[in-house]
N, CA, C and O atoms as CSV, one atom per row, in Angstrom:
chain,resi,resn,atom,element,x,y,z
A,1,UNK,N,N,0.846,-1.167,0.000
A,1,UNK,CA,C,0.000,0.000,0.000
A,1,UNK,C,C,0.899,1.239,0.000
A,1,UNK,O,O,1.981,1.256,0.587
A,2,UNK,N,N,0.224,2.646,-0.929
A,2,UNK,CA,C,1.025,3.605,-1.142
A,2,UNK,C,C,1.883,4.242,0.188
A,2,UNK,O,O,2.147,3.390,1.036
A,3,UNK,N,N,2.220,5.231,0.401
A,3,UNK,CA,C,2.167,6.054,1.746
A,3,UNK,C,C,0.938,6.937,1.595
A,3,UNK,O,O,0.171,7.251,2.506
A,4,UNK,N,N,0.857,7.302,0.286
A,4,UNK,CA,C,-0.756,8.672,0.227
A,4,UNK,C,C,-1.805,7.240,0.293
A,4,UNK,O,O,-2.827,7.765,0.736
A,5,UNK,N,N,-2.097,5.963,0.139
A,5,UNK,CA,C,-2.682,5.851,0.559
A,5,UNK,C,C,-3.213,5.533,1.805
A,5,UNK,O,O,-4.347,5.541,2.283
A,6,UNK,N,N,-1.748,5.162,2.333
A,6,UNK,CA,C,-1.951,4.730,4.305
A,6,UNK,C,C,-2.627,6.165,4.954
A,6,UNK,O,O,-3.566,6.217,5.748
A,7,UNK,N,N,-1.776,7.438,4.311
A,7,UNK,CA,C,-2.233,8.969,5.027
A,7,UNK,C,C,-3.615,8.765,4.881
A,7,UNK,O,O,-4.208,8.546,5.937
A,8,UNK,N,N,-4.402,8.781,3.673
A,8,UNK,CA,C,-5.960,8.826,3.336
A,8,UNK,C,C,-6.574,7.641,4.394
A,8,UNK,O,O,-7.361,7.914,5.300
A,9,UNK,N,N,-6.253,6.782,4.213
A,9,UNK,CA,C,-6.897,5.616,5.276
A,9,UNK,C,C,-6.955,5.840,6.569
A,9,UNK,O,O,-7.710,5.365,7.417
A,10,UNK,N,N,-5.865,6.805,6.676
A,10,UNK,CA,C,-5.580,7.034,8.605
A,10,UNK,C,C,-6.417,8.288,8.569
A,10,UNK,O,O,-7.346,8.389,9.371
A,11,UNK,N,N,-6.185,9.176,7.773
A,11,UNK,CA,C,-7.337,10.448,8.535
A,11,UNK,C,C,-8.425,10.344,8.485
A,11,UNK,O,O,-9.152,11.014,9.219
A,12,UNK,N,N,-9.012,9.266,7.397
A,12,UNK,CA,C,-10.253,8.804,7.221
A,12,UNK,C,C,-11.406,8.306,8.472
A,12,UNK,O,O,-12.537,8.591,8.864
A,13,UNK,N,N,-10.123,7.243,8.825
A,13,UNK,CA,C,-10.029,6.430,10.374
A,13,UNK,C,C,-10.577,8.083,11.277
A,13,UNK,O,O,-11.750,8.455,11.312
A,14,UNK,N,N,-9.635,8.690,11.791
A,14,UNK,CA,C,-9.342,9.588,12.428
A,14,UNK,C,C,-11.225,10.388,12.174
A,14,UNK,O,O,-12.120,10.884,12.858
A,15,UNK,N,N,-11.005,10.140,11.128
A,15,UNK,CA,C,-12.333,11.257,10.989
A,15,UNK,C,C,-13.913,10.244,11.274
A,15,UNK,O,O,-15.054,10.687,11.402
A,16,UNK,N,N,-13.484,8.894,11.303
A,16,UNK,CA,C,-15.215,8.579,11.773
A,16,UNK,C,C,-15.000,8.081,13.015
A,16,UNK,O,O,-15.911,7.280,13.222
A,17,UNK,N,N,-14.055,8.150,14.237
A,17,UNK,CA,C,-13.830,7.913,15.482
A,17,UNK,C,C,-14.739,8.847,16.277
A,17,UNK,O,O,-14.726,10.068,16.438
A,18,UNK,N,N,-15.860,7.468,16.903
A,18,UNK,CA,C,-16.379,7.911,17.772
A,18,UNK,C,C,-16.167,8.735,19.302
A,18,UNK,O,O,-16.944,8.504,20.229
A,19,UNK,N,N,-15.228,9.540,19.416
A,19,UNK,CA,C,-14.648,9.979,20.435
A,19,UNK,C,C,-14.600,11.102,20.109
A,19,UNK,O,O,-14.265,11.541,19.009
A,20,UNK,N,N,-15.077,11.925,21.443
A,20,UNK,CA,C,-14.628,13.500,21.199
A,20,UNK,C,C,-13.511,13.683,21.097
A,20,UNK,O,O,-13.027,14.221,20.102
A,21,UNK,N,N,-12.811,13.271,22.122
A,21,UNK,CA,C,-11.111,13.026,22.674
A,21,UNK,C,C,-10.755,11.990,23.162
A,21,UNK,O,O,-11.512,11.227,23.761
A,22,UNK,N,N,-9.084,11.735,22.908
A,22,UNK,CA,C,-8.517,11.112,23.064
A,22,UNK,C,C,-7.204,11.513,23.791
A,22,UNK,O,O,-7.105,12.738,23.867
A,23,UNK,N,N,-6.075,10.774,24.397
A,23,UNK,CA,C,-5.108,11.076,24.644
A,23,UNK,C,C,-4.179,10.549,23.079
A,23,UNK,O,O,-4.695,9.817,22.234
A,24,UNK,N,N,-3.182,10.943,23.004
A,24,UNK,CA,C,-2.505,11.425,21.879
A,24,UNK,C,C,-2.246,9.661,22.198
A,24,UNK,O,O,-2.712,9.104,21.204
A,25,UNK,N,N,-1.742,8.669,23.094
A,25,UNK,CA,C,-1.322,7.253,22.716
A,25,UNK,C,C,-2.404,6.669,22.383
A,25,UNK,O,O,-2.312,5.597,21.784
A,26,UNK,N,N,-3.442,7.111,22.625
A,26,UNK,CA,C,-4.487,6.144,21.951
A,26,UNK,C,C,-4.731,6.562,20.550
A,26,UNK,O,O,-4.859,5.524,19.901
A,27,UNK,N,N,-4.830,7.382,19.941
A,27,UNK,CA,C,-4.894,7.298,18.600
A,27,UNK,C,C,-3.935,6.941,17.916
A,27,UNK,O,O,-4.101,6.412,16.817
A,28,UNK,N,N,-2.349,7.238,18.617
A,28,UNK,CA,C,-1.656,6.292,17.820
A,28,UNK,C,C,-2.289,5.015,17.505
A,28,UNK,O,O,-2.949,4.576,16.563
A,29,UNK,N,N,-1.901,4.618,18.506
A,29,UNK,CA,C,-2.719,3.030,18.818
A,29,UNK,C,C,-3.957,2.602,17.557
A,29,UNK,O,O,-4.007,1.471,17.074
A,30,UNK,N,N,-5.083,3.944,17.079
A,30,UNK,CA,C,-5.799,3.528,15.876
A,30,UNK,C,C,-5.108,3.319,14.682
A,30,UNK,O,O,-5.253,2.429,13.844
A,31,UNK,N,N,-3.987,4.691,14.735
A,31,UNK,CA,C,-3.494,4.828,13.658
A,31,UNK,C,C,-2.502,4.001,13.018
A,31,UNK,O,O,-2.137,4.086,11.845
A,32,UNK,N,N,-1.822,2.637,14.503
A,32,UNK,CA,C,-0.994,2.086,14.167
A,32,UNK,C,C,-1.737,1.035,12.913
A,32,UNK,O,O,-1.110,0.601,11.947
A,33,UNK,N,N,-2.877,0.822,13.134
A,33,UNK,CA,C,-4.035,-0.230,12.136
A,33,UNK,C,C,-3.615,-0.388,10.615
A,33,UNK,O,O,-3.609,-1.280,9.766
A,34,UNK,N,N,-3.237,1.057,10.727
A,34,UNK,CA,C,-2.600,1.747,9.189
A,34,UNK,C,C,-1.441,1.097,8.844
A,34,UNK,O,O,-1.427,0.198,8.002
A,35,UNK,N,N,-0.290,1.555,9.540
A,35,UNK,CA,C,0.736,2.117,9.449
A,35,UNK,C,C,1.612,2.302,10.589
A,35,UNK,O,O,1.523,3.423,11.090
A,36,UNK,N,N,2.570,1.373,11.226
A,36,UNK,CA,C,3.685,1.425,12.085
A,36,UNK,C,C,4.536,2.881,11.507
A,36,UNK,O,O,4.657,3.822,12.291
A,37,UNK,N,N,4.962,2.956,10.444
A,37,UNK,CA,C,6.126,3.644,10.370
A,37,UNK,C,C,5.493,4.940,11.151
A,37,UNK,O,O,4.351,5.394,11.080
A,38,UNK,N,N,6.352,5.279,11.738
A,38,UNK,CA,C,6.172,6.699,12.362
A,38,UNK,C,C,6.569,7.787,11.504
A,38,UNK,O,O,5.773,8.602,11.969
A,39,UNK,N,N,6.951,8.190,10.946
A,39,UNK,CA,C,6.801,9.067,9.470
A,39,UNK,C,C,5.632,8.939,9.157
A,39,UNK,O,O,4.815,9.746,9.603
A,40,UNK,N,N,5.375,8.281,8.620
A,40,UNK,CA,C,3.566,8.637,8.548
A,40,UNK,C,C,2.685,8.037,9.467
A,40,UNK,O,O,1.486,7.846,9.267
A,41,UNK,N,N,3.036,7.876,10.028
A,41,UNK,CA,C,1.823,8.095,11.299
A,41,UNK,C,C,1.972,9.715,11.552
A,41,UNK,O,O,0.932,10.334,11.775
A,42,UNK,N,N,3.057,10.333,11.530
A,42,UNK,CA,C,2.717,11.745,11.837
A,42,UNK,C,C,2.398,12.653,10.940
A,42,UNK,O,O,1.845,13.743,11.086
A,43,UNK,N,N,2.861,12.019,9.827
A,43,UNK,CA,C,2.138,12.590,8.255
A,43,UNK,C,C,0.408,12.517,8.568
A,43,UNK,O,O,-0.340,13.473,8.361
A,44,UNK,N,N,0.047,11.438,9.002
A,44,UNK,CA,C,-1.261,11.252,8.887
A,44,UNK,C,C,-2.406,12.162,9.918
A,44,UNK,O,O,-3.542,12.547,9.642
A,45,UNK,N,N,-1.437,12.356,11.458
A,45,UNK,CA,C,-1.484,13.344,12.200
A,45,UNK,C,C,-1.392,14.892,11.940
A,45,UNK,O,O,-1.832,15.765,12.688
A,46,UNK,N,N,-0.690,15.087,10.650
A,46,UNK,CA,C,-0.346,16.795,10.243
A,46,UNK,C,C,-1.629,16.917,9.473
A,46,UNK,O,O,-2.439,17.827,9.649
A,47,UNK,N,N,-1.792,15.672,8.373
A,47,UNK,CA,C,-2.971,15.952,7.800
A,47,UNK,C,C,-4.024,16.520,8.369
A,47,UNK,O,O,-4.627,17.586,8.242
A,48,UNK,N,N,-4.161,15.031,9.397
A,48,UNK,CA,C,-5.550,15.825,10.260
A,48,UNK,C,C,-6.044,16.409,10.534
A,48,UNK,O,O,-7.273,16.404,10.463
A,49,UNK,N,N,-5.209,17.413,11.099
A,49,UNK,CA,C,-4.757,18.613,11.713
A,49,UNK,C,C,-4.729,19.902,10.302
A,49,UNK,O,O,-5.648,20.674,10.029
A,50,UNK,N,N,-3.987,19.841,9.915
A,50,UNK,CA,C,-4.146,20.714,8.631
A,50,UNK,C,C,-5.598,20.712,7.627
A,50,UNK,O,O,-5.807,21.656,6.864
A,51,UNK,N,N,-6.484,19.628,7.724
A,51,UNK,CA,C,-7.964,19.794,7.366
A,51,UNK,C,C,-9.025,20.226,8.467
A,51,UNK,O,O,-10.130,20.682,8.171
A,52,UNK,N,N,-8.462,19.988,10.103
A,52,UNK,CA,C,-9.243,20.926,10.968
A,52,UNK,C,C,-10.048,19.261,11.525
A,52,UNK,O,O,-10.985,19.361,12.317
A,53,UNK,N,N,-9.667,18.014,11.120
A,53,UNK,CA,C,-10.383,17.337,11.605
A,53,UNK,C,C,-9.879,16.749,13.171
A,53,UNK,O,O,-10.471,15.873,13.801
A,54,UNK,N,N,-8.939,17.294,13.504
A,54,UNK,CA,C,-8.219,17.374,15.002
A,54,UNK,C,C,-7.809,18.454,15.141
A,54,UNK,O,O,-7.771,19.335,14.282
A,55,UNK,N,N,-7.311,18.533,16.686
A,55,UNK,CA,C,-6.866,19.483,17.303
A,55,UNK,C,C,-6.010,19.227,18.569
A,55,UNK,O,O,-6.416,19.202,19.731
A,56,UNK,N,N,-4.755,19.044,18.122
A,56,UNK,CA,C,-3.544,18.836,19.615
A,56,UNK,C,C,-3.322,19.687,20.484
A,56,UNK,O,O,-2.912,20.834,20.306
A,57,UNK,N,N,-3.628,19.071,21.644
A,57,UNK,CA,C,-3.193,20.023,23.000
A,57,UNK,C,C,-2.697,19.324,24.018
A,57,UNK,O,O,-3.118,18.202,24.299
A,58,UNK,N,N,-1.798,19.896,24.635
A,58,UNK,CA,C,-1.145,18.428,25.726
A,58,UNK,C,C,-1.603,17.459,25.747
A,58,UNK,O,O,-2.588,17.178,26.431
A,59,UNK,N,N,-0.940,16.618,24.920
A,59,UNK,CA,C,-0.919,15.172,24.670
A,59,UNK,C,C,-2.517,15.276,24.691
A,59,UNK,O,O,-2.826,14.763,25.767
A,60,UNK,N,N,-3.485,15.614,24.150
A,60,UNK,CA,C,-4.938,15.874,24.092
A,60,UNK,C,C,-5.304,15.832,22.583
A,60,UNK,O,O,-4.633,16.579,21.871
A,61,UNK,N,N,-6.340,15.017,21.930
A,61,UNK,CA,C,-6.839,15.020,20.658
A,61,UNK,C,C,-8.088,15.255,20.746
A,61,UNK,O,O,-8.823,14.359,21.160
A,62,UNK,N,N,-8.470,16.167,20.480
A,62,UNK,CA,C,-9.794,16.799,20.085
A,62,UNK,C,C,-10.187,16.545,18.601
A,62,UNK,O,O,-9.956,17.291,17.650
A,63,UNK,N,N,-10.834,15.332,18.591
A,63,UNK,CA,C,-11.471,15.412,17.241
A,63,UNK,C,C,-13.070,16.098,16.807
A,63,UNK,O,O,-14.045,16.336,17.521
A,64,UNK,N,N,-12.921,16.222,15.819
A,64,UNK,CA,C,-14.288,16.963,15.330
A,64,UNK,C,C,-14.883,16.384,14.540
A,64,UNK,O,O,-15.615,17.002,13.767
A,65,UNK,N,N,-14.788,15.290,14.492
A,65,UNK,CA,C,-15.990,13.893,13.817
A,65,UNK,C,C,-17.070,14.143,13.907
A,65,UNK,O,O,-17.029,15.342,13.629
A,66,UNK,N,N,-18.194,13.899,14.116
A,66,UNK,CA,C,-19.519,13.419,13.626
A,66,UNK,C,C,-20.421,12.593,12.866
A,66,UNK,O,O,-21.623,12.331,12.925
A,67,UNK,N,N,-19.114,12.159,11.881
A,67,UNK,CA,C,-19.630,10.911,10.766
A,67,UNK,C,C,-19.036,9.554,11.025
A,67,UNK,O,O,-18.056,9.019,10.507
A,68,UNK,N,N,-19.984,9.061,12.085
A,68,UNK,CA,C,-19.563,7.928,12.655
A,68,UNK,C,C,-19.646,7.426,10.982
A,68,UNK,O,O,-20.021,8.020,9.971
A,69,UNK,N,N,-18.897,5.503,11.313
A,69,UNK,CA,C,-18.938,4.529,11.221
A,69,UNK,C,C,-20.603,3.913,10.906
A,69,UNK,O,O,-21.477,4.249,11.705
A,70,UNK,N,N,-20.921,3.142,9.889
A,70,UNK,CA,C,-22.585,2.328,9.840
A,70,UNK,C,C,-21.284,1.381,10.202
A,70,UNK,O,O,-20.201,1.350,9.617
A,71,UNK,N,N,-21.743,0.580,11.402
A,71,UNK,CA,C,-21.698,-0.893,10.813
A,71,UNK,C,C,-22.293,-1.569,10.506
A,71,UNK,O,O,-21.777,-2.687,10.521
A,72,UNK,N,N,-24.011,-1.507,9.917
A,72,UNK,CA,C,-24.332,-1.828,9.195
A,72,UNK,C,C,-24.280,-1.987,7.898
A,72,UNK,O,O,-24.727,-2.986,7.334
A,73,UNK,N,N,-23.440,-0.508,7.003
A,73,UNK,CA,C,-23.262,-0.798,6.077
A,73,UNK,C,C,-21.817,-0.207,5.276
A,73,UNK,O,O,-21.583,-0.103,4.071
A,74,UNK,N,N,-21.055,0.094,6.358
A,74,UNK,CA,C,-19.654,0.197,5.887
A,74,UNK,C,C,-18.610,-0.808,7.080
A,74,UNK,O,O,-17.435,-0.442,7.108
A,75,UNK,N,N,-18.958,-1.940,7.969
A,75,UNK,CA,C,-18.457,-2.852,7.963
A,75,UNK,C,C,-18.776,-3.982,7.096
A,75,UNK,O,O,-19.936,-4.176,6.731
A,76,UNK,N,N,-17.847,-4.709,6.760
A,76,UNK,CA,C,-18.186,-5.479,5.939
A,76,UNK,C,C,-18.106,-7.359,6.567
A,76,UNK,O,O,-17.126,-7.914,6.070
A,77,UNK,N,N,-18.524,-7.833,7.038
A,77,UNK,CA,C,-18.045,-9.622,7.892
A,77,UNK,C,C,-17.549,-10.073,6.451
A,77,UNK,O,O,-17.963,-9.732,5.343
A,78,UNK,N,N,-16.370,-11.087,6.874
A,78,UNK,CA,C,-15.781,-12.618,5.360
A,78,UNK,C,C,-15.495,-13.173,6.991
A,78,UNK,O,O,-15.272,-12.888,8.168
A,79,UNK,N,N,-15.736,-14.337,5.828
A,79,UNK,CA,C,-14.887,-15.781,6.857
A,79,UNK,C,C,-13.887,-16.500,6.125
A,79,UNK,O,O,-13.606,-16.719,4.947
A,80,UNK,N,N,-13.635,-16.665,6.788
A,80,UNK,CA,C,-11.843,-17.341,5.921
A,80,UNK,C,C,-10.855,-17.660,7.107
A,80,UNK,O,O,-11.191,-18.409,8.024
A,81,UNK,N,N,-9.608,-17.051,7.043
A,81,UNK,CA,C,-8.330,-17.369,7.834
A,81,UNK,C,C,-7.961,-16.195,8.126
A,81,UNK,O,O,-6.979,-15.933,7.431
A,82,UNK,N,N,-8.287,-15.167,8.928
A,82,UNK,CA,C,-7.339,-13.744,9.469
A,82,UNK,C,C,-6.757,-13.845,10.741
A,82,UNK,O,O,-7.013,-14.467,11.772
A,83,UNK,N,N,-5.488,-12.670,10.192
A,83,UNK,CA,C,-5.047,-12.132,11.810
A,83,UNK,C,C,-6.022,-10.615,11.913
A,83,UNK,O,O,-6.588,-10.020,10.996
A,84,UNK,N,N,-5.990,-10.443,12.665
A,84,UNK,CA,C,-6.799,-9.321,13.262
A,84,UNK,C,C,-5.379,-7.758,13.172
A,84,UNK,O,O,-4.312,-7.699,13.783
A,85,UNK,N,N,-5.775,-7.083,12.520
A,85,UNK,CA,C,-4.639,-5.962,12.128
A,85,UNK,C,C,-4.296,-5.269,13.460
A,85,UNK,O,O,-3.244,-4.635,13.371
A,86,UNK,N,N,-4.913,-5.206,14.728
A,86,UNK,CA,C,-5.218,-4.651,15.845
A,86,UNK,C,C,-4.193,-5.802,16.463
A,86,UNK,O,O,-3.032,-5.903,16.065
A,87,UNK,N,N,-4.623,-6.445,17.232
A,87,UNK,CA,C,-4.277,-7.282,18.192
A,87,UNK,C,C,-3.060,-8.989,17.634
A,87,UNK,O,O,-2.192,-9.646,18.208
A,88,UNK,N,N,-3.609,-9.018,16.498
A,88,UNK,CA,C,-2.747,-10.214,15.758
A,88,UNK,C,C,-3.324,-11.576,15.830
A,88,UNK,O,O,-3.081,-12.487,15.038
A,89,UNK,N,N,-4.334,-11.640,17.149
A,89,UNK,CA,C,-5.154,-13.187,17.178
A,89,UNK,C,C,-6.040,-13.528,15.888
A,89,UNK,O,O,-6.935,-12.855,15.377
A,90,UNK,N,N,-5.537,-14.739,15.523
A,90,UNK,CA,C,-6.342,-15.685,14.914
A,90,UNK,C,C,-7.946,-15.246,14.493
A,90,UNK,O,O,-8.531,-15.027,15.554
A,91,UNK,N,N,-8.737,-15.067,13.499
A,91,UNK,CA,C,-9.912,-15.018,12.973
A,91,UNK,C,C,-10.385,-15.637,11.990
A,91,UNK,O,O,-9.877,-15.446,10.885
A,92,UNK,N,N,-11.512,-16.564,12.148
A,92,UNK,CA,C,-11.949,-17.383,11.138
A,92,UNK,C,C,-13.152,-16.510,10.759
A,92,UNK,O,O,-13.799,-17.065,9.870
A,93,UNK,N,N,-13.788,-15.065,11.217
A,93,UNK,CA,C,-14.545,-14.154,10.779
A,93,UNK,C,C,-14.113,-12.763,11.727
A,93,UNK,O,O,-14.135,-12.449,12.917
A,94,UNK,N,N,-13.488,-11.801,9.687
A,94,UNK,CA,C,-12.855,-10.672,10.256
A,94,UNK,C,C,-13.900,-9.860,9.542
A,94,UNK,O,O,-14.591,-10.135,8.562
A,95,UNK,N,N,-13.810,-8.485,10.509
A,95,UNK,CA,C,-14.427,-7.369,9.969
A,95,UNK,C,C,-13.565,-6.151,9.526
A,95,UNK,O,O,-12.599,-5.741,10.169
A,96,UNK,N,N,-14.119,-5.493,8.093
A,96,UNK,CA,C,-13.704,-4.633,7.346
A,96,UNK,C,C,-14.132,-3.405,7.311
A,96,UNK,O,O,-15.311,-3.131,7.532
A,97,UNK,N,N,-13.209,-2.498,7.022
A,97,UNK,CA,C,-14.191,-0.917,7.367
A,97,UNK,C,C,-13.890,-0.709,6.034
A,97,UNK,O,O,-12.734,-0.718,5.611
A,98,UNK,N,N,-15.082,-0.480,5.203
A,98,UNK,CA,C,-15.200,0.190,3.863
A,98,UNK,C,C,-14.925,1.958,4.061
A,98,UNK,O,O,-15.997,2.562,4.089
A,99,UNK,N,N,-13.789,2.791,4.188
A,99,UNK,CA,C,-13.672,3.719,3.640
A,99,UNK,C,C,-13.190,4.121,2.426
A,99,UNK,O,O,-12.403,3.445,1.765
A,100,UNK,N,N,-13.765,5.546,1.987
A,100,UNK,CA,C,-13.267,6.303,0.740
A,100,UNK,C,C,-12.046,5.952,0.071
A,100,UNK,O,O,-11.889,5.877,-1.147
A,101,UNK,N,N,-11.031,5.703,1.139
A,101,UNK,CA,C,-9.889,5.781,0.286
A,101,UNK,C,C,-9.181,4.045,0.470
A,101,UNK,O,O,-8.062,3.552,0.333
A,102,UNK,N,N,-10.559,3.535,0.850
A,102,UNK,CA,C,-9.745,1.782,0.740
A,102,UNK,C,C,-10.584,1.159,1.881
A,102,UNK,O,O,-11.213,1.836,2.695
A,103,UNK,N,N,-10.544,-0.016,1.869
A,103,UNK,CA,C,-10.764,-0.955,2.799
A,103,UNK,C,C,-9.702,-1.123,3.690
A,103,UNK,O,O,-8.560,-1.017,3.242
A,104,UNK,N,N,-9.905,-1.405,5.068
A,104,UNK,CA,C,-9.368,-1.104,6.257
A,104,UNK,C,C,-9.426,-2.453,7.085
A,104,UNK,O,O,-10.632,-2.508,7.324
A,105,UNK,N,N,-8.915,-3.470,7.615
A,105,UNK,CA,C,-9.201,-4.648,8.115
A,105,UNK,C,C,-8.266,-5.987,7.718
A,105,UNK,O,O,-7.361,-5.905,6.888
A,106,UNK,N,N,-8.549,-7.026,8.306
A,106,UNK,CA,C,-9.464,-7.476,9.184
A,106,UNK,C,C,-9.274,-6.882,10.844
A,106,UNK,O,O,-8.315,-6.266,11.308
A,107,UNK,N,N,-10.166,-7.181,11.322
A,107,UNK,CA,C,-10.267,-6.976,12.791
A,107,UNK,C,C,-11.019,-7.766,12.953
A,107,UNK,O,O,-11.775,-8.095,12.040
A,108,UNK,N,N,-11.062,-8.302,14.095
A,108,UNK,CA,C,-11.799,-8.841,15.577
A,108,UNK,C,C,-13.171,-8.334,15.877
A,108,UNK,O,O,-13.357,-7.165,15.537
A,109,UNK,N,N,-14.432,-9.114,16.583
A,109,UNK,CA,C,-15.287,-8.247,16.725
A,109,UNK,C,C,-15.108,-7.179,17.953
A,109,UNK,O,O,-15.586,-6.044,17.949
A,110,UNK,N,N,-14.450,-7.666,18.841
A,110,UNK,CA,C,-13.753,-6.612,20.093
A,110,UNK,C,C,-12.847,-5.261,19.568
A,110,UNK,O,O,-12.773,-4.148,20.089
A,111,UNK,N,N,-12.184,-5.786,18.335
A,111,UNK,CA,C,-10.891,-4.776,17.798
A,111,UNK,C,C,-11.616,-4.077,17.294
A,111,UNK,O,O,-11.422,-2.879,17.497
A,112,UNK,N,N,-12.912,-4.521,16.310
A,112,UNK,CA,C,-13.538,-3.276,15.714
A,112,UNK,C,C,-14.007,-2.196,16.610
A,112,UNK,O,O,-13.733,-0.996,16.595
A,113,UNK,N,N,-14.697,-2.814,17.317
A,113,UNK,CA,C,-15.111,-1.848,18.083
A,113,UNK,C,C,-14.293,-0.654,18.731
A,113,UNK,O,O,-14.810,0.459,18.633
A,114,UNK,N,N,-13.299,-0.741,19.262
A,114,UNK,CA,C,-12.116,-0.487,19.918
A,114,UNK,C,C,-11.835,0.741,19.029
A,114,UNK,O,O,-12.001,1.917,19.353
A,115,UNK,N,N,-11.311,0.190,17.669
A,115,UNK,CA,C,-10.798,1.156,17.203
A,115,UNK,C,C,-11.846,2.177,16.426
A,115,UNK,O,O,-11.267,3.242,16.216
A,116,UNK,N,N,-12.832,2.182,16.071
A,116,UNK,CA,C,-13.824,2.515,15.693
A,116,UNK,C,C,-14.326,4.031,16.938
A,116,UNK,O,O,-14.825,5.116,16.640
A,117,UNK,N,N,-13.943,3.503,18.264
A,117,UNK,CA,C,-14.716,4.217,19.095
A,117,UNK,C,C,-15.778,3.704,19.739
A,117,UNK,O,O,-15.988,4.365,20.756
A,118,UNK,N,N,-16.602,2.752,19.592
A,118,UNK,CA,C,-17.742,2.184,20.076
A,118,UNK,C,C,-17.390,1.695,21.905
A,118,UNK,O,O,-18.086,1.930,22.892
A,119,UNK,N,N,-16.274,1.077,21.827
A,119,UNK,CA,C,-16.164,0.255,22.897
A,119,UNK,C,C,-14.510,0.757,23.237
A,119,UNK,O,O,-13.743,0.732,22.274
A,120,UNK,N,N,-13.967,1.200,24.564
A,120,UNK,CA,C,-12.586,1.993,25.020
A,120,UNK,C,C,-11.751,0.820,25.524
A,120,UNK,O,O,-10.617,1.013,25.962
């Protein structure tokens, strides 16, 4: 996967997170879903930030979301053989986040949630 497309996937992420705020390690933590390299993980962080869809303040993330997540109809369930992109355990049914700039997944039904915002 590109780097412009890991950036698009991560602010994407960033932008349907159910959370007003966060502390700055937990969104790493979403953003790692993406993208370990830390170069763009902070690429993906400037973005954010430079479209107004966050806002850093001591170690503080103020996002300005509102467009959650359907998981009704932008998760997607397969069954097959996954690791879970979150956590790494074993899945014989992973879930997918259909965003704009790509599909996002597999995850866990616990991981989705998690990173999504639904469940902390």
């Amino acid at each position: 996967m590109s780097r412009e497309r890991q950036v698009e996937l991560g602010v994407e992420l960033i932008e349907r997170l159910e959370h007003g705020s966060l502390a700055l390690s937990e969104l790493i933590d979403r953003v790692e879903t993406v993208t370990s390299d830390p170069a763009t993980t902070r690429r993906i962080l400037d973005v954010a930030e430079i479209r107004g869809i966050i806002d850093r303040e001591d170690g503080v993330v103020s996002i300005a979301g509102g467009n959650f997540l359907s998981f009704q109809s932008e998760v997607v369930r397969r069954e097959g053989e996954f690791s879970c992109r979150r956590c790494g355990a074993s899945l014989t049914t992973g879930h997918f986040m259909r965003l704009e700039a790509g599909e996002l997944g597999p995850f866990g039904s616990s991981c989705i949630r998690k990173v999504t915002g639904r469940e902390r």
